[in-house]
C-alpha positions as CSV (number, residue, x, y, z in Angstrom):
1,X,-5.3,15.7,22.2
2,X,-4.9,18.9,20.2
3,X,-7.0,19.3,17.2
4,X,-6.6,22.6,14.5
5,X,-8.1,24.0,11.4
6,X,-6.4,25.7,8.7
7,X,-8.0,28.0,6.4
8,X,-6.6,29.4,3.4
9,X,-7.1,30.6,-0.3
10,X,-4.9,29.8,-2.9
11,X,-4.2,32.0,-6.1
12,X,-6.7,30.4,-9.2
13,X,-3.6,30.0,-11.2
14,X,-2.1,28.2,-8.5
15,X,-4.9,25.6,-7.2
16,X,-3.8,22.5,-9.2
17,X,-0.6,22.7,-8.0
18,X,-1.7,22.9,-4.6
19,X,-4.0,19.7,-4.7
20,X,-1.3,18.3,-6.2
21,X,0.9,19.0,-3.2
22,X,-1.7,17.5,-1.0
23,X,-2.6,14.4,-2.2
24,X,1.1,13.7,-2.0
25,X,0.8,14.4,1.5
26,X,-2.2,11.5,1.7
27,X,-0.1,9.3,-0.4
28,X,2.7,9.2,1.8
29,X,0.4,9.3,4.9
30,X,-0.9,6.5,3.2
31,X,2.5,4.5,3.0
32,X,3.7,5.5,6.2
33,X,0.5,5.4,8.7
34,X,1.7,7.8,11.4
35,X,0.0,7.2,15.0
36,X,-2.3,9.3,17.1
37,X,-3.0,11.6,13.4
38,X,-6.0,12.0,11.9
39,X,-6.4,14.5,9.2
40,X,-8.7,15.5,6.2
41,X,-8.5,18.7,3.7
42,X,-11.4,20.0,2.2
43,X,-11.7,22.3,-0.4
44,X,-14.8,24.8,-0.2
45,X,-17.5,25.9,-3.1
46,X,-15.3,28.7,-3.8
47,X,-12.6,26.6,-6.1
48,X,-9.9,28.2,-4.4
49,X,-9.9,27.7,-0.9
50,X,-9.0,25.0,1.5
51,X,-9.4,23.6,5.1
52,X,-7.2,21.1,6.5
53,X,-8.4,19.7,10.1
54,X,-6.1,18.1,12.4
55,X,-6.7,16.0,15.5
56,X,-3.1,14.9,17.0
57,X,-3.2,12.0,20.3
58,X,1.0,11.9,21.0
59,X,2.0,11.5,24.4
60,X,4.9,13.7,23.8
61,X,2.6,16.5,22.1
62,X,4.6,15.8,18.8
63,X,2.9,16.1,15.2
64,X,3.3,13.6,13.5
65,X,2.9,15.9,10.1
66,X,6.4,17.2,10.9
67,X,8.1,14.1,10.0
68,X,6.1,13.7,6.5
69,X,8.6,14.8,3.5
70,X,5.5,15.7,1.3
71,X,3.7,17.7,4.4
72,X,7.4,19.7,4.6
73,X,7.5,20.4,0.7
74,X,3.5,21.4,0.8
75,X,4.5,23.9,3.5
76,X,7.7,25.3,1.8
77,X,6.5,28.0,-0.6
78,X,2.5,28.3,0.6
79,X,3.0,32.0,1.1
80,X,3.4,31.9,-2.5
81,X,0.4,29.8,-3.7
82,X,-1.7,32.1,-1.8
83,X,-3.8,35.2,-2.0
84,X,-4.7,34.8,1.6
85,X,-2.4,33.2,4.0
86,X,-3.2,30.4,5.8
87,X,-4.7,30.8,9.3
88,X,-4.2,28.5,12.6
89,X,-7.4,28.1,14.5
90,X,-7.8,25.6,17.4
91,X,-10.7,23.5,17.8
92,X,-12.9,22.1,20.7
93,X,-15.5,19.1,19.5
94,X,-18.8,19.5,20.9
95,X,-20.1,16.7,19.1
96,X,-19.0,14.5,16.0
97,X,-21.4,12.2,13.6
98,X,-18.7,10.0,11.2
99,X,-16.9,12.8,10.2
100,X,-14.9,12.9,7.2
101,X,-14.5,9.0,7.1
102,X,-14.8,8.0,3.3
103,X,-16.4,4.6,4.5
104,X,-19.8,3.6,3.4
């Protein structure tokens, strides 16, 4: 299992646009339902940045994220939506407490 965060911060002009872009993503997640992917994106108290976490369970080590038109079309021009550029971290759980799971 692999599991990453992304950090980055958008230009203020640009932050609509960008949630835009990502609830596209979720709306075709939605649709499609890719195994093995979870995923959330947060946006912190700042109003411009964003954290996108990641935990990916293929056999083959393949992200499912790839294959997701609106993920592609999110990525294309994010150098250009931001003011800093988005950083790759990996991520080891020590513990988890119903994280990120909209249910009641």
């Amino acid at each position: 299992m692999r599991r990453v965060m992304v950090r980055y911060r958008v230009k203020p002009e640009r932050v609509e646009e960008n949630e835009a872009l990502v609830r596209a993503v979720y709306e075709e997640l939605e649709r499609t339902g890719p195994a093995g992917l979870r995923y959330a994106t947060v946006k912190l108290d700042d109003g411009v940045s964003f954290v996108h976490l990641a935990s990916v369970e293929t056999e083959d080590g393949h992200n499912p994220l790839s294959d997701v038109a609106a993920f592609r079309e999110f990525q294309r021009e994010i150098g250009d939506r931001c003011d800093e550029a988005p950083v790759v971290t990996g991520l080891s759980t020590i513990g988890s407490f119903r994280v990120f799971d909209d249910a009641p």
